[in-house]
PAMARMI-740242 format. One record per residue (C-alpha): x, y, z. Coordinates in pm, 1 decimal, padded with zeros to 6 digits. Layout:
BEGIN
ATOM  X  Y  Z
...
END
This chain:
BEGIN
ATOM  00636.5  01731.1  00255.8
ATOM  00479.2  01639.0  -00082.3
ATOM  00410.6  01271.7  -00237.8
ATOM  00686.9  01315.8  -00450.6
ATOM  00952.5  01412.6  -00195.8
ATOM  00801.9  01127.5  00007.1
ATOM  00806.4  00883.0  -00247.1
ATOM  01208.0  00997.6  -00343.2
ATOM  01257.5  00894.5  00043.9
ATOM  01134.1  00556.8  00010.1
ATOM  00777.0  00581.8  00069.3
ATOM  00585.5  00339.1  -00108.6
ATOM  00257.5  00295.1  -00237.4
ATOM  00103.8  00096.2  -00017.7
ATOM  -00287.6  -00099.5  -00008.5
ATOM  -00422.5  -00344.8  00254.1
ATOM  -00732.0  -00541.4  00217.2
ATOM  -00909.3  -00502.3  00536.6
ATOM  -01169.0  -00775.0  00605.8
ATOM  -01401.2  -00697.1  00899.5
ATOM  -01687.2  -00786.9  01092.9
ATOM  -02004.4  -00621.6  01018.3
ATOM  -02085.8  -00474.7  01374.7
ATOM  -02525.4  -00534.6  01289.8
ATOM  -02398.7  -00882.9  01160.7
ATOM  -02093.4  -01034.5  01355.4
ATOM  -02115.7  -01368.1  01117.1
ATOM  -02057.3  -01176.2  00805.8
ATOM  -01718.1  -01012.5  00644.9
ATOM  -01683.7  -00695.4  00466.8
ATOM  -01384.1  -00588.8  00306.9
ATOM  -01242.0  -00260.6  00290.2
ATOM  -00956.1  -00085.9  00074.2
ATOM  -00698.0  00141.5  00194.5
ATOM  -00423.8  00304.3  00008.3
ATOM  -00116.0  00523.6  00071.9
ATOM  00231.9  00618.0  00091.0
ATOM  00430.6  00460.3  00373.5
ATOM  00744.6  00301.8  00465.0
ATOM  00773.2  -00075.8  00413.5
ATOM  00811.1  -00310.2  00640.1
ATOM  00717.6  -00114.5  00957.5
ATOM  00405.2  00067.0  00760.0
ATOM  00382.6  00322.2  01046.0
ATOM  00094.1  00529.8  00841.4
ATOM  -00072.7  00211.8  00804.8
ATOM  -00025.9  00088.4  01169.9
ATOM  -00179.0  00404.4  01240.5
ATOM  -00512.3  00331.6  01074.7
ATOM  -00512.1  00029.7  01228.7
ATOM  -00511.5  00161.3  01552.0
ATOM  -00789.1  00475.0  01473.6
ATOM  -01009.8  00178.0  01362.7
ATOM  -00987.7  -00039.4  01666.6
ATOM  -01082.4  00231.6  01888.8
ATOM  -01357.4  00451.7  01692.4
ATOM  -01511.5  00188.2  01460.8
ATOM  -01703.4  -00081.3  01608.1
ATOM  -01666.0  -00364.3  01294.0
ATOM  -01363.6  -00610.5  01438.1
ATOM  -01088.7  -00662.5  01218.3
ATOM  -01058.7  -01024.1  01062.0
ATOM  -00753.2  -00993.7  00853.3
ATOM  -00507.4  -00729.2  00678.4
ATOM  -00337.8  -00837.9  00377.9
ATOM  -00071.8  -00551.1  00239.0
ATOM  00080.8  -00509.6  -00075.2
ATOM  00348.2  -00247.2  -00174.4
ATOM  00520.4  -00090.6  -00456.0
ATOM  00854.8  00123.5  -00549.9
ATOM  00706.1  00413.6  -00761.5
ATOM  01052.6  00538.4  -00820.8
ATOM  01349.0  00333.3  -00891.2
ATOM  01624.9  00335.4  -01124.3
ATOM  01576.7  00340.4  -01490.0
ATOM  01641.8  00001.2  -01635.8
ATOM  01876.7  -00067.6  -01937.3
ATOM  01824.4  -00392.1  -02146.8
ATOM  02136.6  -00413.7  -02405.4
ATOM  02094.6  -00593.8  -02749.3
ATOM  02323.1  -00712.5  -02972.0
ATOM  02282.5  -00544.0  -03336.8
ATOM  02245.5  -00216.3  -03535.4
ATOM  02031.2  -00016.3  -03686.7
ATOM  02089.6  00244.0  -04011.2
ATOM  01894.3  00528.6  -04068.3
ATOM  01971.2  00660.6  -04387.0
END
């Protein structure tokens, strides 16, 4: 399935902020940015990730912080009162 047919099914674009341990220096953070389509709230693709990176990469996860956005919606319509002639 393409992005756009996923994206007409409700996929979202969705990033997370990863912050992480640095494995050579366990008192310092390093963040990392991850983006893709996936279904909000349960963010399965993400979830995924999250799992992949707990058991191949050795920096611990600190924190995740998501944010996600409807690429497609609805058009929307703001009316206004008034006219205009075009001669």
């Amino acid at each position: 399935m393409d992005d756009f047919e996923r994206m007409l099914k409700d996929h979202r674009l969705t990033t997370a902020e990863i912050l992480y341990y640095l494995p050579d220096h366990p008192t310092l953070l390093q963040s990392y940015i991850w983006q893709e389509l996936d279904m909000a709230p349960q963010f399965p693709v993400l979830h995924r990730f999250l799992n992949f990176w707990e058991r191949e990469i050795e920096g611990k996860l600190h924190s995740v912080t998501i944010a996600s956005a409807k690429l497609i919606s609805p058009a929307e319509f703001v009316f206004c009162k008034g006219q205009l002639n075009i001669h």
